[in-house]
C-alpha positions in Angstrom: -11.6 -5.7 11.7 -9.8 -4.2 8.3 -13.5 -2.7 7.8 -14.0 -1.0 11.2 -11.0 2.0 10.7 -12.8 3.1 7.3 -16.1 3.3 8.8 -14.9 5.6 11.6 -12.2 7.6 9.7 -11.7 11.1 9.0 -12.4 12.0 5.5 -9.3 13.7 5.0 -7.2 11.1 6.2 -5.8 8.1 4.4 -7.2 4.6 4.7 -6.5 1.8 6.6 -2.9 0.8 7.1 -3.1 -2.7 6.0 -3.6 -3.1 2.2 -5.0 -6.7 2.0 -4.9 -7.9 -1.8 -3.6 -9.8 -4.4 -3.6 -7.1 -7.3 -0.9 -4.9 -8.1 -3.5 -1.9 -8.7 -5.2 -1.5 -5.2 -2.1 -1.2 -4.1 -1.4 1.6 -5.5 -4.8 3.0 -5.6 -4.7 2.5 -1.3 -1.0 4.0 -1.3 -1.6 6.9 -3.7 -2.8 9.2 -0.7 -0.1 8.3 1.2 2.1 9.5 -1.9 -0.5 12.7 -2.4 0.3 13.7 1.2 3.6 14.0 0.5 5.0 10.8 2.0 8.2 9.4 0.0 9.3 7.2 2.3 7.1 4.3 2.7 7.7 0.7 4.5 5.8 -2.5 3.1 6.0 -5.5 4.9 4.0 -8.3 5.2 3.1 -10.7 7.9 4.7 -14.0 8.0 8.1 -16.1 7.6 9.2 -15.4 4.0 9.6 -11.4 3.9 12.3 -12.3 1.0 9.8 -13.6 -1.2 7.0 -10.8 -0.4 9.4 -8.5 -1.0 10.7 -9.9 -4.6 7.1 -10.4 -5.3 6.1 -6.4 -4.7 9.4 -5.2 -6.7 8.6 -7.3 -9.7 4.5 -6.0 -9.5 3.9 -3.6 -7.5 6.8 -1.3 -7.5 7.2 -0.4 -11.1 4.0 0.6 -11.6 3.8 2.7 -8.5 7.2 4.5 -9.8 5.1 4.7 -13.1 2.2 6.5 -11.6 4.3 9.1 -9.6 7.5 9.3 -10.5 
């Protein structure tokens, strides 16, 4: 399923909306045209009970280095 909207997607347009992986850098690489587009508001959730944790995870490793990259 996560394969099928690549396979059919506009060049131009950016990937998939669900970013499935457990290192820090495809995140950003799979957010970076999201950022290049212009968005700056962006909303990262993730399935499941504990957002709390998923969310103190993705501050403490995903977050800095995407303020890094393009701040």
């Amino acid at each position: 399923m996560e394969r099928l909207p690549t396979l059919f997607a506009d060049r131009n347009a950016p990937p998939a909306r669900w970013i499935v992986s457990t290192d820090p850098e495809e995140h950003i690489e799979k957010i970076k045209p999201y950022i290049e587009m212009g968005f700056r508001h962006l909303v990262f959730h993730a399935p499941g009970p504990d957002q709390s944790r998923f969310l103190k995870l993705y501050g403490e490793q995903v977050l800095p280095k995407l303020r890094q990259r393009f701040d």
